[in-house]
NUSEZA-256168 format. One line per field, with one value per residue (C-alpha): residue number from 1; residue in one letter; x, y, z. Coordinates in Angstrom, 2 decimals, padded with zeros to 5 digits. Layout:
N
pos [NUM | ...]
code [A | ...]
u [X | ...]
v [Y | ...]
w [Z | ...]
//
This chain:
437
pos [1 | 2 | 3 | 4 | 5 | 6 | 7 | 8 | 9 | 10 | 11 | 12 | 13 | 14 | 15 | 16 | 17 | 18 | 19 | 20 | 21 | 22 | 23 | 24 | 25 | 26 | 27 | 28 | 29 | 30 | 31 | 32 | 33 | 34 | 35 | 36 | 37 | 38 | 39 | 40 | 41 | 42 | 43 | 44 | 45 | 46 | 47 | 48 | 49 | 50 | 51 | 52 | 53 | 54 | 55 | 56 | 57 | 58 | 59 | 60 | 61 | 62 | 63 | 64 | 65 | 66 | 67 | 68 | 69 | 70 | 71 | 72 | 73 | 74 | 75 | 76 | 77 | 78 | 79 | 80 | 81 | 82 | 83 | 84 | 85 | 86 | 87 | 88 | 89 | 90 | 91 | 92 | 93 | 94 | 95 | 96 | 97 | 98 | 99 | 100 | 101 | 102 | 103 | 104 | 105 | 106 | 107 | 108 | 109 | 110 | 111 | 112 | 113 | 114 | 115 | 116 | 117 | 118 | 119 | 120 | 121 | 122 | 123 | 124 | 125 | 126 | 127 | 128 | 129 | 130 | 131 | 132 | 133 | 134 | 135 | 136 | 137 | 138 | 139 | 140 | 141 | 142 | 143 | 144 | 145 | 146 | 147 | 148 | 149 | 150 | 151 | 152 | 153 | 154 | 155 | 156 | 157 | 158 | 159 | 160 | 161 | 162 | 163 | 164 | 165 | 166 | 167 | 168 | 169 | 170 | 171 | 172 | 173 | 174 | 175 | 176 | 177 | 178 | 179 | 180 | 181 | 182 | 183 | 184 | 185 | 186 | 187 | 188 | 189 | 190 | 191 | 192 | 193 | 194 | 195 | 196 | 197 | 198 | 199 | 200 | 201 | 202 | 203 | 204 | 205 | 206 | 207 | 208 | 209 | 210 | 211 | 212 | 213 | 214 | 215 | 216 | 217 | 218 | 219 | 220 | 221 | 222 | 223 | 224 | 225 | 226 | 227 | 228 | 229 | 230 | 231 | 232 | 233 | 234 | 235 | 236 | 237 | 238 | 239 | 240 | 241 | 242 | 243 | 244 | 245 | 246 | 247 | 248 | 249 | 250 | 251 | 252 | 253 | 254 | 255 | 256 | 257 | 258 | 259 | 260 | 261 | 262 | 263 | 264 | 265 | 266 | 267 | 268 | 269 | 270 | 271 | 272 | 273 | 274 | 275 | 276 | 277 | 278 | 279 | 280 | 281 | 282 | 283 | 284 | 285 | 286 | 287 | 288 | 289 | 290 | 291 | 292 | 293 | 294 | 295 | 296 | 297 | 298 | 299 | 300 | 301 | 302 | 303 | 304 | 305 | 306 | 307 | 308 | 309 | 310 | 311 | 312 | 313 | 314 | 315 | 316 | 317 | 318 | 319 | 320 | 321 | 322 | 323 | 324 | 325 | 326 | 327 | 328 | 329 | 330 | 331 | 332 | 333 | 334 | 335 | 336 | 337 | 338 | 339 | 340 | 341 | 342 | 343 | 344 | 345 | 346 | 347 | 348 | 349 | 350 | 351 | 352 | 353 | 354 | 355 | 356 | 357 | 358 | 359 | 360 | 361 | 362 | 363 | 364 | 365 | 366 | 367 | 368 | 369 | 370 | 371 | 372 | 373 | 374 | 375 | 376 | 377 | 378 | 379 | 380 | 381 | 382 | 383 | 384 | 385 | 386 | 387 | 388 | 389 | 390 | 391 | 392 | 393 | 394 | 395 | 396 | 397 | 398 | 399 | 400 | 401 | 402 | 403 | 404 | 405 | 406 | 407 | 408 | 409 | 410 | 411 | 412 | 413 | 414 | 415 | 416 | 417 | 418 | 419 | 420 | 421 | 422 | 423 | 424 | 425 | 426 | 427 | 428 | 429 | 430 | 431 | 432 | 433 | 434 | 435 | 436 | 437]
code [X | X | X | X | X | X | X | X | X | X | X | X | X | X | X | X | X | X | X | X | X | X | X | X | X | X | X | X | X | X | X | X | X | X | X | X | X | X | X | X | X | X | X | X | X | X | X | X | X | X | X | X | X | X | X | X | X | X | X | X | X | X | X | X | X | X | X | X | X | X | X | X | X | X | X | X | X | X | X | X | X | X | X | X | X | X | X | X | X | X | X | X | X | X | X | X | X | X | X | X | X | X | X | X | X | X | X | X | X | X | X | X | X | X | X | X | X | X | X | X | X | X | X | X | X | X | X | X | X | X | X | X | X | X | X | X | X | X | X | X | X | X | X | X | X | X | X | X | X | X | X | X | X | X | X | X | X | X | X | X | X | X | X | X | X | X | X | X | X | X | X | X | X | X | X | X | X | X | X | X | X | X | X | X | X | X | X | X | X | X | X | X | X | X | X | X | X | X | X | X | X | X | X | X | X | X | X | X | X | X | X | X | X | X | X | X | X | X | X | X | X | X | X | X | X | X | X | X | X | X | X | X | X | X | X | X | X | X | X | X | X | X | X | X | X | X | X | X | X | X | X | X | X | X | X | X | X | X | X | X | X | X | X | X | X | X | X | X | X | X | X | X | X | X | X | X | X | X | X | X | X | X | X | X | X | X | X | X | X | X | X | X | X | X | X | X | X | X | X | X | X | X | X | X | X | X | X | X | X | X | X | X | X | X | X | X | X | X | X | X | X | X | X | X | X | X | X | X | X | X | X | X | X | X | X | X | X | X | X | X | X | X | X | X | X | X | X | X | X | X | X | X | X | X | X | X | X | X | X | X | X | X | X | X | X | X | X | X | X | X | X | X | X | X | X | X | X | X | X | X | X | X | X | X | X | X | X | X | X | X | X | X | X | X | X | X | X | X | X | X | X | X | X | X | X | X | X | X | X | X | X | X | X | X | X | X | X | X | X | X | X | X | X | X | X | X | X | X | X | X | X | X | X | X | X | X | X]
u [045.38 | 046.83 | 049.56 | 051.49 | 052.51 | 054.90 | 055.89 | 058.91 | 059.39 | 059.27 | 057.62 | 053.86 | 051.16 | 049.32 | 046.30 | 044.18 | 040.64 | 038.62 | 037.61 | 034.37 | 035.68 | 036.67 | 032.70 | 033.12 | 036.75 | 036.83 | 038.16 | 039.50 | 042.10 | 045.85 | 048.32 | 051.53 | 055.29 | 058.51 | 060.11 | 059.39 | 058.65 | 059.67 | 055.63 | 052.49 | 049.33 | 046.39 | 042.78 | 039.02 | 038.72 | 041.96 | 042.21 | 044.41 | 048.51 | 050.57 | 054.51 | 057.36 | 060.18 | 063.59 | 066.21 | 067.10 | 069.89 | 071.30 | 068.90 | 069.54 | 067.97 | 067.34 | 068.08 | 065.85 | 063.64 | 060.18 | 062.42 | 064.44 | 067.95 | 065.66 | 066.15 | 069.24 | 070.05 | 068.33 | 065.29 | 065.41 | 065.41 | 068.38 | 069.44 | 068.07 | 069.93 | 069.45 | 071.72 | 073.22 | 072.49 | 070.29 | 069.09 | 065.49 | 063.89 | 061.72 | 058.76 | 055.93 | 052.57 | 050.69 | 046.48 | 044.09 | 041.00 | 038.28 | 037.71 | 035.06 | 035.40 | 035.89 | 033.08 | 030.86 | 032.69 | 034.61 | 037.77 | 041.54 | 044.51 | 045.84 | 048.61 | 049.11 | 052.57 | 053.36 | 056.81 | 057.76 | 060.77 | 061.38 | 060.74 | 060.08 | 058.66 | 056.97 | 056.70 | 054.27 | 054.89 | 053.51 | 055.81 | 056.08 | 056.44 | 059.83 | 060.95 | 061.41 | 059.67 | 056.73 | 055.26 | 054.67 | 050.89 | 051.38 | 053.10 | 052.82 | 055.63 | 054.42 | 055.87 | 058.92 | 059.87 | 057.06 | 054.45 | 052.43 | 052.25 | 049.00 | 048.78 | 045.76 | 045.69 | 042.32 | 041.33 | 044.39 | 045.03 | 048.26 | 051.69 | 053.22 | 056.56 | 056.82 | 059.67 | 060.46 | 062.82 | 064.50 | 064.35 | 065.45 | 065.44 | 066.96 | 064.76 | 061.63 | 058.76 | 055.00 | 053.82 | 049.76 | 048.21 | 044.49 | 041.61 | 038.78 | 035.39 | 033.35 | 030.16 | 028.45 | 028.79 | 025.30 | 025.64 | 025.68 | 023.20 | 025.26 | 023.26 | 022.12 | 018.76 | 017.30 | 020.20 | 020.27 | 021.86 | 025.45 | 025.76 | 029.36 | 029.93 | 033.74 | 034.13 | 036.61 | 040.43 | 042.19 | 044.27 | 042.45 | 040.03 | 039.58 | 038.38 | 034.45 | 031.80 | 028.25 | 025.45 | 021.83 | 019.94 | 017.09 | 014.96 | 015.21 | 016.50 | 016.99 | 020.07 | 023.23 | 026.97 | 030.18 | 033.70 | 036.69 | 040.52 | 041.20 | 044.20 | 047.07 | 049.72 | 048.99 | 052.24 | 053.81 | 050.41 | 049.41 | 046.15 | 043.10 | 039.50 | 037.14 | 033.18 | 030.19 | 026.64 | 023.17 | 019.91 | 018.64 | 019.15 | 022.52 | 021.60 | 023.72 | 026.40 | 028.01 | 031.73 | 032.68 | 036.60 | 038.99 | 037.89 | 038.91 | 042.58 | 043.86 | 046.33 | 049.37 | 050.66 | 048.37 | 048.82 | 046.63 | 048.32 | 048.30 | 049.25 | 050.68 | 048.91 | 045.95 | 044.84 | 046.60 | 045.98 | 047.58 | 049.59 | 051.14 | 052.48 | 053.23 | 056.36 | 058.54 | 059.55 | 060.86 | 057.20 | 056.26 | 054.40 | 051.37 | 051.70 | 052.04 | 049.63 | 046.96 | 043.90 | 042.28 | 039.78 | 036.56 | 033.63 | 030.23 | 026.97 | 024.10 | 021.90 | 018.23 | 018.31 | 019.89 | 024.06 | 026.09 | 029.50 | 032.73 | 035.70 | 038.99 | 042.64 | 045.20 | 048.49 | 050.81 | 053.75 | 053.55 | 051.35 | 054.07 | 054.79 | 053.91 | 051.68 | 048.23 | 045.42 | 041.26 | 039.52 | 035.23 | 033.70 | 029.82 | 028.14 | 024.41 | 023.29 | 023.16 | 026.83 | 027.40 | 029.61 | 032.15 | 033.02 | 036.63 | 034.74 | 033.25 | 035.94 | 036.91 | 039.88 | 038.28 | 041.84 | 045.23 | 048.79 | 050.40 | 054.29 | 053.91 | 056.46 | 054.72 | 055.29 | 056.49 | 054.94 | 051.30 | 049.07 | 045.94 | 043.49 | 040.75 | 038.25 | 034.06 | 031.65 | 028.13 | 025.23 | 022.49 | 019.40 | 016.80 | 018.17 | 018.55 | 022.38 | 023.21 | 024.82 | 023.45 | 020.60 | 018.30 | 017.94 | 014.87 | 013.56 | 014.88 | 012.38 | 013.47 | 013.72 | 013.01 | 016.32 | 017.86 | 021.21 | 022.11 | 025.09 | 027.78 | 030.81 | 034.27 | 036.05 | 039.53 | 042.67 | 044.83 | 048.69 | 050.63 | 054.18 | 055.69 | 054.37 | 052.44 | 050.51 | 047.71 | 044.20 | 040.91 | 039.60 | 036.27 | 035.42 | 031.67 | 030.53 | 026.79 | 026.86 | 026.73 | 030.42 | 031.72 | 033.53 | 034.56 | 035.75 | 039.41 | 039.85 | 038.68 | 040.26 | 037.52 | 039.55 | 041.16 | 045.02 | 045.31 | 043.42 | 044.49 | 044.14 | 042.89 | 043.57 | 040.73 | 036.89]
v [169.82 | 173.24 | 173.61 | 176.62 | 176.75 | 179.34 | 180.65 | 179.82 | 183.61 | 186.40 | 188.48 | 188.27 | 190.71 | 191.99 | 193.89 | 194.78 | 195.79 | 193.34 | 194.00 | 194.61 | 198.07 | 199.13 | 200.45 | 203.96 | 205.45 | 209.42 | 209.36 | 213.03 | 214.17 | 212.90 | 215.55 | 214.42 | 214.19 | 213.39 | 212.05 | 210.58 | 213.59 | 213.74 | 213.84 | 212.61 | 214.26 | 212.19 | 213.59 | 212.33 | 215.40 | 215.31 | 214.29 | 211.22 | 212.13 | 210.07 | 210.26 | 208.54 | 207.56 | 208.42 | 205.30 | 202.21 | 201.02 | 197.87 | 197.24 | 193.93 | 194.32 | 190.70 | 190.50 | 193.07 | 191.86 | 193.76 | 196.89 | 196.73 | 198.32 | 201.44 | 202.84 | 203.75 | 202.34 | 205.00 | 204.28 | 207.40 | 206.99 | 206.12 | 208.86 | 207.15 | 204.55 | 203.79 | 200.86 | 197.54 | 195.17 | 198.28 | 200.18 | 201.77 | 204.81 | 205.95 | 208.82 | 209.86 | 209.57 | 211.96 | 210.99 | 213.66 | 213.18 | 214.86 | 213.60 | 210.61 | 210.29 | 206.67 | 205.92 | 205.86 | 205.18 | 202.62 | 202.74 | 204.36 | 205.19 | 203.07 | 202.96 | 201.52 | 201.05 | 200.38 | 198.34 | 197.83 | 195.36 | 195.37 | 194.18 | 196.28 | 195.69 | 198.26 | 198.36 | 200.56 | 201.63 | 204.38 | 207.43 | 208.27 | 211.82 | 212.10 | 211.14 | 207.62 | 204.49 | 203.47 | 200.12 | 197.66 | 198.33 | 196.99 | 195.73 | 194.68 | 192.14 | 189.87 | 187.81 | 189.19 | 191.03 | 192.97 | 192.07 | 195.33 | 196.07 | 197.21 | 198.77 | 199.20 | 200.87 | 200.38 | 203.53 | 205.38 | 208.51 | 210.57 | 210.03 | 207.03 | 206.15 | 203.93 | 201.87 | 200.85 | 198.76 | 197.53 | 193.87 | 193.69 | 196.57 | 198.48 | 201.39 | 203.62 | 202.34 | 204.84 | 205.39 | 206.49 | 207.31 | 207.77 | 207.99 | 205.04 | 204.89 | 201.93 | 201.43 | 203.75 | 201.69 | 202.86 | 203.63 | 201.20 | 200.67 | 201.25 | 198.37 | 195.10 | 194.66 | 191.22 | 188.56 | 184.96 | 184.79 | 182.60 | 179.94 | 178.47 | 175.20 | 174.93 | 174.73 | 172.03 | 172.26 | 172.25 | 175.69 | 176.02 | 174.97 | 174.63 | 173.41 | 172.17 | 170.39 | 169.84 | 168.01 | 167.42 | 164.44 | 163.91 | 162.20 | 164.98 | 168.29 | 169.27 | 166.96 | 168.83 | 166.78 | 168.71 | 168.08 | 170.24 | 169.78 | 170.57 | 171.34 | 170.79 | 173.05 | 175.61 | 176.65 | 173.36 | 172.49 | 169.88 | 168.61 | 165.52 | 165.80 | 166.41 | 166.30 | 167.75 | 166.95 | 169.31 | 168.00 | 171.75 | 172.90 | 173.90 | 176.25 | 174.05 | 171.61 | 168.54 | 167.72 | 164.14 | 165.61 | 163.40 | 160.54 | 157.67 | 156.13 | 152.66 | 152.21 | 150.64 | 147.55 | 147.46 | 146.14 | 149.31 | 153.20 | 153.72 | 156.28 | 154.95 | 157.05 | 156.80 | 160.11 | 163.43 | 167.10 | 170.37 | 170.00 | 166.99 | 168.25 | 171.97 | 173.42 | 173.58 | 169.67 | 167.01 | 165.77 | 162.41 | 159.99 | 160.51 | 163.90 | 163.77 | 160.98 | 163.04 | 162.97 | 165.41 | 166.79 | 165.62 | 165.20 | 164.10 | 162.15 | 160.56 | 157.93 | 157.64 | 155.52 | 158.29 | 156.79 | 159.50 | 158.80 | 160.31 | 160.20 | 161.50 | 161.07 | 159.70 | 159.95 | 158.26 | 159.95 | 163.14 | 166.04 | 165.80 | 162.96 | 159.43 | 157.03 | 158.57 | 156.26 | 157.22 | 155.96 | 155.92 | 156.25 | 155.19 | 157.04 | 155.50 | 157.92 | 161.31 | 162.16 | 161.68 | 158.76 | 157.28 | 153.73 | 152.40 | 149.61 | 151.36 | 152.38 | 150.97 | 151.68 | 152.24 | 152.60 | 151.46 | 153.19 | 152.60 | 151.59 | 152.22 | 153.79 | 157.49 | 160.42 | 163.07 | 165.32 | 164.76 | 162.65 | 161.46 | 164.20 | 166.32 | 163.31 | 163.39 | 160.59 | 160.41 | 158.30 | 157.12 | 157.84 | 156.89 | 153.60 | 150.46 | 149.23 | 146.68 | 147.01 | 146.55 | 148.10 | 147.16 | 149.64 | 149.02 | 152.20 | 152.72 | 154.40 | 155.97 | 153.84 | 150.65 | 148.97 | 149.49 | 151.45 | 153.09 | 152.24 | 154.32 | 156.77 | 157.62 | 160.00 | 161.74 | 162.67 | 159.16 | 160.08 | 157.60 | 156.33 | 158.57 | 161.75 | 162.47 | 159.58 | 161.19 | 160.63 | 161.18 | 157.82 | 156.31 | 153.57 | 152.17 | 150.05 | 148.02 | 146.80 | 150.35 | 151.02 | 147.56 | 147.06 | 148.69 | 148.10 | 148.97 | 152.44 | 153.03 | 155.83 | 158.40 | 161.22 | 159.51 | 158.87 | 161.31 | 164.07 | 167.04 | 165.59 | 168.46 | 167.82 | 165.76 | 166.16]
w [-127.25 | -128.59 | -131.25 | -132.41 | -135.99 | -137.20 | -141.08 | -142.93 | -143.07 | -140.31 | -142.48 | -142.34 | -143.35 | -140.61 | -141.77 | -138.65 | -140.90 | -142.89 | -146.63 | -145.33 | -144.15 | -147.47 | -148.30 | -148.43 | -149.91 | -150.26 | -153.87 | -154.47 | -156.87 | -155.47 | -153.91 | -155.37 | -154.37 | -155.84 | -153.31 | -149.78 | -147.62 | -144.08 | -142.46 | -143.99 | -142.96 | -142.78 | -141.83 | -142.15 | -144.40 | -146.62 | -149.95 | -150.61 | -151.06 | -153.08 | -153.83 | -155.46 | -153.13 | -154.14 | -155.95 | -153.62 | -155.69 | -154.59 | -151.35 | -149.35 | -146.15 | -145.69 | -142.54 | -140.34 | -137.88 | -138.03 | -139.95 | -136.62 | -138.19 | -139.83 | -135.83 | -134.17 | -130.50 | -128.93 | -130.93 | -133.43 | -137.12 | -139.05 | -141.87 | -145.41 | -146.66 | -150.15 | -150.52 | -148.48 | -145.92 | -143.66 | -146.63 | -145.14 | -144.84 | -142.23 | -142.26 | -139.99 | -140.76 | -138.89 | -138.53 | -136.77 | -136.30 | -134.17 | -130.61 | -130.06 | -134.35 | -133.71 | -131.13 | -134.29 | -136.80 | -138.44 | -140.52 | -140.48 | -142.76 | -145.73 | -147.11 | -150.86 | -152.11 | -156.24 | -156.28 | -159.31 | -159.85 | -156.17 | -152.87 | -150.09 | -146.63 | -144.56 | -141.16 | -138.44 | -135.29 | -133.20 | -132.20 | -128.98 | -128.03 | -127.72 | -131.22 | -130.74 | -131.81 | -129.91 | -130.27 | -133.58 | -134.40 | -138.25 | -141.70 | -145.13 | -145.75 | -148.23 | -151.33 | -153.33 | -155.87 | -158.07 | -155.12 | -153.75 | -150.59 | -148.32 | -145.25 | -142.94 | -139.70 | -137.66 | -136.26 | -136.60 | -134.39 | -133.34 | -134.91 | -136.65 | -137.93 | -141.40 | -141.97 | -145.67 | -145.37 | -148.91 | -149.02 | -153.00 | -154.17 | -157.52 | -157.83 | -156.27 | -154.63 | -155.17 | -152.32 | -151.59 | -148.62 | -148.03 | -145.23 | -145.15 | -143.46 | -142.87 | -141.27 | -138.81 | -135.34 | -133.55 | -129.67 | -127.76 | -124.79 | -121.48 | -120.34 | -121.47 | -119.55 | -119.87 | -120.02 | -118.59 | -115.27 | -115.29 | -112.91 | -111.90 | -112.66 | -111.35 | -107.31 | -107.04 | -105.79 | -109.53 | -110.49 | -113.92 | -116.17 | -120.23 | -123.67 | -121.77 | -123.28 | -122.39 | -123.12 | -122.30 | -121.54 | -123.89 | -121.29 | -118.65 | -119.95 | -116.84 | -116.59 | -118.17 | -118.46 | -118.95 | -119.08 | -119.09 | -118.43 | -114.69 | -114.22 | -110.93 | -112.60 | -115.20 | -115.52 | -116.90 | -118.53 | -116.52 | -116.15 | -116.41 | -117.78 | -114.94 | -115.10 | -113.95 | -113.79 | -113.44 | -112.37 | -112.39 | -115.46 | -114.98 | -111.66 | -109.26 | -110.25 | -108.77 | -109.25 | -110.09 | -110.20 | -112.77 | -114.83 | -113.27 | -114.65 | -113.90 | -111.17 | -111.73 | -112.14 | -114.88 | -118.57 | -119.15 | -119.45 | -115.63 | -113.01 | -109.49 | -107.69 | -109.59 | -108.53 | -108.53 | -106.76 | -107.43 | -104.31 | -105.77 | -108.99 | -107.80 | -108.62 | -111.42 | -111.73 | -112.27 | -112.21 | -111.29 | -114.18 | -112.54 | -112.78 | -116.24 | -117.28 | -119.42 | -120.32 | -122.74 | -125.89 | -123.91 | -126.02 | -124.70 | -125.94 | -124.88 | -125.86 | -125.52 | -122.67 | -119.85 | -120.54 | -121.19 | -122.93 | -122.66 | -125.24 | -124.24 | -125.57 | -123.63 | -122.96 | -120.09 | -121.04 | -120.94 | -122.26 | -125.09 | -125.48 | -127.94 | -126.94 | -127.63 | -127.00 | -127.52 | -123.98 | -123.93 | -120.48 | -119.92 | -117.14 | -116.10 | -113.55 | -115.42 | -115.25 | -111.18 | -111.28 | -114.06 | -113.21 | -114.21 | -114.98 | -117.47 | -119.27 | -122.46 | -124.90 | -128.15 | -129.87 | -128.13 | -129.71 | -126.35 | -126.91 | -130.66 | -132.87 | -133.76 | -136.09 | -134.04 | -136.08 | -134.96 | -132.43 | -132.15 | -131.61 | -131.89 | -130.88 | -130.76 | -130.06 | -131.08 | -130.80 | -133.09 | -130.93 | -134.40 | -135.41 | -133.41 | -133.69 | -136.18 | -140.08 | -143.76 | -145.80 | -143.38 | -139.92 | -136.84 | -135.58 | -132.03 | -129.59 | -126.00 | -122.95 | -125.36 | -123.88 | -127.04 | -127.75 | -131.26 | -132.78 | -131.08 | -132.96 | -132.31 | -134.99 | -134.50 | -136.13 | -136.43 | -136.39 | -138.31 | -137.97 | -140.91 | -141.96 | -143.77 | -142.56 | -140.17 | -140.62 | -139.94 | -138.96 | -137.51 | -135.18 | -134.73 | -131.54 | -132.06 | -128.25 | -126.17 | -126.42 | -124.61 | -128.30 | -131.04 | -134.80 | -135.81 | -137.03 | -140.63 | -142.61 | -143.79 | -145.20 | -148.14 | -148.47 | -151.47 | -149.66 | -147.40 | -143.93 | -141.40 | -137.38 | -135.93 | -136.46]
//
């Protein structure tokens, strides 16, 4: 599944080069000013220019978005304001370089700014040739008071406009600005000669595909498994796991569409119609359950007798919703066929009270393919096609009824999957529990 996490603060530092560009610095005596001046000139040939802003007495802008109130309504900077809830000041930085400079090389402009007892936020955006603001390419907006700010712009060219905006402020702010090169980029061929050719997997009905896995059988290499969500409407995020199967390699593929889901009446999770098709859950909604019973996260292993297993989470719900459950599948002819019957629940939180703060997720299954199943000190070698199956491993992210309760837990089946233990914590209740495995 996918998650979006946001800061407590919309004010996040957004520096576009790595450290690793910071090799070569032209370090040349500074040009100084004593106050901010209107245009700063930036070349691959100047020498660095540094200045000392003039006082921000009383500064509270602690309420711009991006340095948003630093611009006027028709997008043109807003006279200096040294004071209040919109205190800013805005100047260009001007960056020339010569044309192609950045085909081969690497770098831009930095911008350093000394603080003091203050807190100040800066803000880039390109200026468009009329005097107004262009778009946001950058910012430094970090901490509080007495915390530096930096400023990198990848590859900078043409006209900028800064935006200090006064956060906290009761004084000046020094301000340095400097040119950077990194490593020579060599040309580039025009053409890659030599490559594998790509072979298309996906010729099936569904609107979308994402988040595959594959495997390959260790008694016939040529035989490839994947998975991948397949999706009936991509707009409202709807969607199943789907497999494939290669017997060439991965040349030519054959589409086994969605695993298979109980139909209901069922004690089971089930979806009434068992099966679904874009057509069926197009539009914007209301959706039917079986449009939004989901299955998802498919990871794949085999053992060393040709069964390849499949571990997905579950969720009759919704896509959203509680009720997360970890389902194996057993294929036993290379991938072409996954029997219901072969379906087992290795962990059931159907109907159970959840955190809504997490879900079970972020799921993988392996197989011991060098040890014959069992427990204890004691392990039989296991040798292919001997008619016996490895123990068997499920491992994912356990969500728990209050947070912080999540997990990362593990499950173990010694008969080929047909059973498995109860979920054993692994990550340690005092430790910091990541999403999944």
């Amino acid at each position: 599944m996918r998650f979006v996490f946001t800061s407590k603060r919309a004010r996040l530092r957004a520096l576009l080069v790595g450290g690793a560009l910071l090799g070569t610095v032209v370090v040349i005596p500074l040009h100084a000013s004593a106050s901010t001046p209107g245009t700063i000139t930036v070349t691959n040939t100047s020498s660095p220019f540094s200045w000392t802003s003039d006082a921000f007495p009383g500064g509270l802008n602690v309420t711009n978005s991006q340095g948003d109130n630093c611009f006027d309504a028709t997008g043109h900077p807003n006279p200096r304001t040294p004071s209040g809830p919109t205190a800013c000041e805005v100047f260009t930085l001007q960056v020339t370089v010569p044309a192609g400079f950045w085909t081969t090389n690497s770098g831009g402009a930095k911008l350093d700014f000394v603080v003091g007892n203050n807190d100040f936020d800066y803000y880039v955006y390109a200026k468009n040739l009329d005097g107004t603001v262009g778009a946001f390419v950058t910012s430094s907006a970090t901490g509080s008071i007495g915390d530096d700010e930096h400023v990198l712009i990848d590859k900078a060219d043409g006209a900028y406009y800064v935006a200090a905006a006064a956060f906290t402020t009761v004084s000046t702010y020094d301000g340095h600005a400097s040119f950077f090169l990194g490593a020579t980029i060599p040309n580039t061929p025009p053409k890659v000669k030599g490559g594998l050719t790509n072979y298309r997997a996906s010729h099936d009905i569904f609107t979308s595909h994402s988040e595959p896995h594959m495997v390959m059988n260790p008694l016939n290499h040529a035989n490839l498994v994947a998975g991948s969500k397949m999706y009936v409407n991509n707009k409202h995020y709807l969607f199943r796991i789907g497999m494939y199967s290669s017997f060439d390699g991965g040349r030519t593929w054959n589409d086994a569409g969605h695993l298979p889901v109980p139909a209901c009446p069922s004690t089971d999770p089930c979806s009434s119609p068992a099966t679904i098709t874009p057509a069926d859950c197009a539009g914007d909604g209301p959706f039917s359950d079986a449009c939004r019973f989901t299955t998802s996260d498919i990871w794949l292993s085999f053992d060393d007798e040709g069964n390849v297993y499949g571990i997905v989470l579950v969720s009759p719900s919704s896509n959203t919703g509680s009720g997360w459950e970890m389902w194996m599948y057993r294929s036993s002819d290379g991938g072409v066929t996954w029997p219901l019957a072969n379906r087992r629940v290795i962990h059931n939180h159907f109907n159970r009270t959840l955190s809504p703060a997490f879900l079970d997720d972020k799921d993988a299954i392996a197989v011991d393919n060098y040890t014959q199943a069992g427990t204890g000190a004691t392990f039989t070698p296991n040798a292919r096609r001997d008619g016996h199956i490895g123990n068997v491993y499920a491992c994912w992210g356990l969500d728990g009824t209050v947070a912080p309760t999540q997990n990362q837990v593990f499950s173990t089946s010694t008969d080929g999957g047909n059973t498995w233990s109860a979920a054993v914590p692994i990550s340690g209740a005092s430790n910091v529990r990541e999403i999944g495995c």
